[in-house]
Each structure stands twice: as structure tokens, then as C-alpha cells.
N, C-alpha and C positions, 0 to 999 in steps of 0.2 A: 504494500500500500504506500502511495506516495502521497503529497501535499505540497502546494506551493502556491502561494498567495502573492502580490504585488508591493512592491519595496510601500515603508509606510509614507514616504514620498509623493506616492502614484496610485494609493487608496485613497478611493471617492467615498467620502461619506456621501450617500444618498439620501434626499425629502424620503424616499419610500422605507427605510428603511428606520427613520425618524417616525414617520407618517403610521407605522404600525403599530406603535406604542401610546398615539397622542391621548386617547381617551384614558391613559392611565395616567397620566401627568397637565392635563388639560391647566388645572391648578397652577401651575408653575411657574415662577416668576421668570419671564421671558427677555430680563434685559439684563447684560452682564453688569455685573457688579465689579468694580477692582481695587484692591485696596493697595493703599499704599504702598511699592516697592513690586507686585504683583503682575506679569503680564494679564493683557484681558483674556475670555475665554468667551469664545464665539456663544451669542446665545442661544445656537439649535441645543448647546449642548449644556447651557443653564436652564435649558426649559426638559432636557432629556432625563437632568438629574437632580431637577428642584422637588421640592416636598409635594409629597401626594397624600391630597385631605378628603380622597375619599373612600379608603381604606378605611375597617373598622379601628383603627389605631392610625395615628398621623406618623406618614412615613418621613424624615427631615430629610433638607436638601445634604447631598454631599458636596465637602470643602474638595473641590477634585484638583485645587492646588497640592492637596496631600498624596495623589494619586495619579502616576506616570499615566500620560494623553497616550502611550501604546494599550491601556487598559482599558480605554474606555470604547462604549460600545460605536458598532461601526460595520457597516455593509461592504464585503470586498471578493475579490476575485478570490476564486476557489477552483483548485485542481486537485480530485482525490478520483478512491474508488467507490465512495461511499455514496450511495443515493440518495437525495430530497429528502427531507425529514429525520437525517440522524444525526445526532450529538455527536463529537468527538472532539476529546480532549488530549492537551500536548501539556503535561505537569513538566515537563522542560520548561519550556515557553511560556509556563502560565495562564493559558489560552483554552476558550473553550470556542468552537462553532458549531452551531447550527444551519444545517448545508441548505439552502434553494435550490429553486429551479436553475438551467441557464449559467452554469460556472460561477456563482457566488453563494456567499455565506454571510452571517450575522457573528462575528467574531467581539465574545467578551474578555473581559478580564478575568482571573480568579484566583484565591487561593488555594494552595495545593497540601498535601502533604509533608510533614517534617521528613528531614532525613529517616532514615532507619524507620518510617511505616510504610507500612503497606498501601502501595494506590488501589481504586475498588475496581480495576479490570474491566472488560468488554460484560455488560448487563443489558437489560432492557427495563423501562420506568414502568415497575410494576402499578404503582398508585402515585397519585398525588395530593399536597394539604396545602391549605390556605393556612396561616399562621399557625403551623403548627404544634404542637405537643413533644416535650423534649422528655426524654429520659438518657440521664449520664448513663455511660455501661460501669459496667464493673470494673473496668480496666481505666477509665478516666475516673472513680472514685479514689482508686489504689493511687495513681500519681497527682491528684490532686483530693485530697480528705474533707475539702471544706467542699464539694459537692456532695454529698452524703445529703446533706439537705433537700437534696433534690432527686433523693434514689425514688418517690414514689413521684417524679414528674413535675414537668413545667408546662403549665397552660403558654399557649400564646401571646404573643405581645412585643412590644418594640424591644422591649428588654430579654427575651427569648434567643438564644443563639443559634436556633435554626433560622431566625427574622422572618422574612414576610409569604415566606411560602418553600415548598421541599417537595423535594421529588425522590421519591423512592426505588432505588436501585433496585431488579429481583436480577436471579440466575437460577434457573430450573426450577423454576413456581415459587423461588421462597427467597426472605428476605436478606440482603446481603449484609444490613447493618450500617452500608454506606450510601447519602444522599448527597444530590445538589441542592446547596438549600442558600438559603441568604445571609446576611451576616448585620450585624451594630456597630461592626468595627470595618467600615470600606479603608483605611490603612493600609488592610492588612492585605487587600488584592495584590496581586502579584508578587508573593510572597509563599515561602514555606512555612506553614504556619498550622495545620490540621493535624489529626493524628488520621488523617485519609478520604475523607470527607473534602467536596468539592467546594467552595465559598464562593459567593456573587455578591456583587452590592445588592440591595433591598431591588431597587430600580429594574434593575437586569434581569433579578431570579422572577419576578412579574411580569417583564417580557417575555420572557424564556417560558414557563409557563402557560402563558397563554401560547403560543408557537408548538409545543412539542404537548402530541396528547399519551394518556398512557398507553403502551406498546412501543414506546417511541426505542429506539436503539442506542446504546453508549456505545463508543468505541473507547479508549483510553490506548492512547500512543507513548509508548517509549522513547523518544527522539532524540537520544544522544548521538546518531549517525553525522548531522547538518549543523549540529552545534546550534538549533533552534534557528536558522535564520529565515527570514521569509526571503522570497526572492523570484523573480519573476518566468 
């Protein structure tokens, strides 16, 4: 399987690709803001990742000053093997696409897994949640003890670490344990920072979501061959 996307020089953000998500951000304040010292930032993309108040919880805008412009979302040339409608992820790269029609993709950011865990491998999105239902495993009680409090579950909510919505991994009718789900900390995108679990901004995992229904296909790529580069 190959891949190879358009130097980020020569990727076109597209209205349509903006245009897909607009009823989830309708809310959004549409004029860039800049502060002092700050370049501005185009406002397709302050209105792409301003606060959404219509969520049963208010989603806030992300500071995307804190968050490399390769991460953020963005319609681009796509060359794989993979069909229309499947996910695939490059935890190299930090990169997740959702493949179209027509040699493109919906390429987001994310975070990935720490060194030394396990990524969650080629799956399919058995279910999905709107603001889901967290429970720490066992193994994230053991290296962190002050989640214990939360061995019998976390309701949803802005403060929830799966955030605004999850998608649930299966592999032969049953559950892998690992989702794509959303995150409180957009930081940490493009970053090693999961114990294997995929991270999205809030923004993203709502797009993502609505795009990919359950049956959808994961791919999870290995890509130390290319040294993660895109390239035309």
C-alpha cells in the first residue's frame, strides 16, 4: 500500500471541504483575531475551529496558535489503495485521512500513541457515541492511582477525555479497547501522547463522525519507510 499527498505548499484547502462541517460551527466567530506578537490566521479556519454552542455542552474555540497549521484540518490530494470511505492512519506522521471520491482526502491532525504502546491496528468502527462514557482500564488505574475514582465511569462532558464524540474500534465482532475519540487538551495533537488510542481536536472528531458511518474501515500504517514525508 502506498500514499502520497501534495507538498503542504500545493495543498488547497477547499470551501467544500470547509462547506461540510459548516452546520457544526455555524456559531463561530468568523473574523480572525490576532494578538499581539501573533501572525493572523485566515478566518475559514477561525470559523473551522471556533466554539460550537450547539452541542449539549459548549465546545470552546481552539488557540490553534498552540497547534502546528500541518495539523489542522484540510482537503488534499490523495494516492493510496484504499477506497472512498476508509480511515487511515500514519502515527509516524500524526495524520489521520478520510479518503473521497476523485484522488482526495480530509487529512486531520492527531494524537498518537506513547513510545513502547501498542497502536490499535487495521479495525472497523464497530459503534459510535456522542459525548461519551469513559471508563479508565485497569492498566491506566495501575500507572496513574488517582483515576481509581473513576473505575465505575465518567459521564460525558467537556471535561471527559474521550471529548465530544468516539468511535469505537471492533476486530472480529468485539471490542478492541481502542477509539478515535476527541480530546480537552488540542496541544497535544501531533504528538505522542496516548497509551494507543487515537486523539482529535473536539472540532475534527464531529466532522469525522459525521463522514465515517459505523462499518467504516481503519487502516493504521506503519510508515517509517518515507520518513513520513508527503510528497507529490
Amino acid at each position: 500500500m502506498t500514499r502520497k499527498t501534495s507538498d503542504e505548499t500545493a495543498v488547497r484547502l477547499t470551501r467544500r471541504a470547509v462547506v461540510g462541517g459548516l452546520p457544526l460551527f455555524l456559531a463561530a466567530c468568523a473574523t480572525a483575531r490576532v494578538q499581539p506578537g501573533l501572525a493572523p490566521i485566515d478566518p475559514i479556519y477561525v470559523a473551522m475551529y471556533g466554539p460550537i454552542t450547539t452541542e449539549p455542552y459548549p465546545v470552546p474555540a481552539i488557540d490553534l496558535h498552540k497547534v502546528d497549521r500541518k495539523f489542522w484540518r484540510q482537503q488534499v490530494t490523495y494516492i493510496g489503495d484504499e477506497p472512498p470511505g476508509t480511515i487511515v492512519v500514519y502515527p509516524d506522521e500524526k495524520l489521520l485521512y478520510f479518503v473521497l471520491e476523485g484522488g482526495q482526502a480530509i487529512r486531520y491532525g492527531v494524537g498518537v500513541s506513547k513510545e513502547g504502546y501498542r497502536n490499535p491496528g487495521n479495525a472497523i468502527v464497530g459503534r459510535k457515541a456522542e459525548w461519551p462514557h469513559w471508563t479508565p482500564t485497569a492498566n491506566m488505574i495501575a500507572v496513574k492511582p488517582e483515576l481509581r475514582k473513576f473505575a465505575a465511569g465518567m459521564d460525558g462532558g467537556i471535561g471527559n477525555p474521550l471529548g465530544a464524540r468516539a468511535l469505537y474500534l471492533y476486530r472480529g465482532g468485539r471490542d478492541t479497547r481502542y477509539r478515535i475519540h476527541g480530546t480537552n487538551e488540542p496541544w497535544t495533537i501531533g504528538h505522542r501522547v496516548s497509551s494507543g488510542c487515537v486523539r482529535m481536536m473536539n472540532q475534527d472528531i464531529i466532522d469525522l463522525y459525521n463522514r465515517a458511518p459505523v462499518g467504516t474501515r481503519v487502516v493504521v500504517v506503519e510508515d517509517k519507510s518515507d520518513g513520513g514525508r508527503d510528497a507529490t
